[in-house]
C-alpha positions, 0 to 999 in steps of 0.5 A: 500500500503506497502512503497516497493510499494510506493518507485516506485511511490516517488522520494528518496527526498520524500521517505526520508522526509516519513521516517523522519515524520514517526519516528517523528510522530511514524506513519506507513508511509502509514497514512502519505501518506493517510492524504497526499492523503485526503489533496490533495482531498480537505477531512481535517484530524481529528483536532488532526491530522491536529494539529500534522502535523502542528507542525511537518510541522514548524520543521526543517528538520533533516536528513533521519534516516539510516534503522538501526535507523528505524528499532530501533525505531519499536523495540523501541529502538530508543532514539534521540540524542540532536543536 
């Protein structure tokens, strides 16, 4: 399922926190949303997965990167800026 499909499914809010996971993790959205979906269904991820979604999860929240900034960090040029 392509992220323009699943943006009729999702609210913004969770649109947005997939696009920030997906860029922190370098993870295509949809592996997110599929380790989502086996979490849900009672089925654990590998334990390297299940490790780095945990680290991820204890992270604070940032704000959604713009498209432009997404579309950098596919080309690899995205470099994050210390806060």
């Amino acid at each position: 399922m392509s992220l323009q499909r699943m943006q009729v499914l999702i609210t913004a809010e969770q649109r947005a926190w997939l696009e920030r996971e997906s860029i922190a993790r370098g993870t295509p959205c949809t592996a997110i949303v599929r380790d989502a979906l086996d979490a849900a269904r009672g089925v654990r991820p590998a334990p390297l997965r299940l490790a780095a979604f945990e680290r991820l999860a204890a992270l604070p929240a940032r704000p959604a990167p713009s498209w432009e900034e997404m579309e950098a960090a596919a080309d690899g040029r995205y470099r994050a800026v210390p806060e």
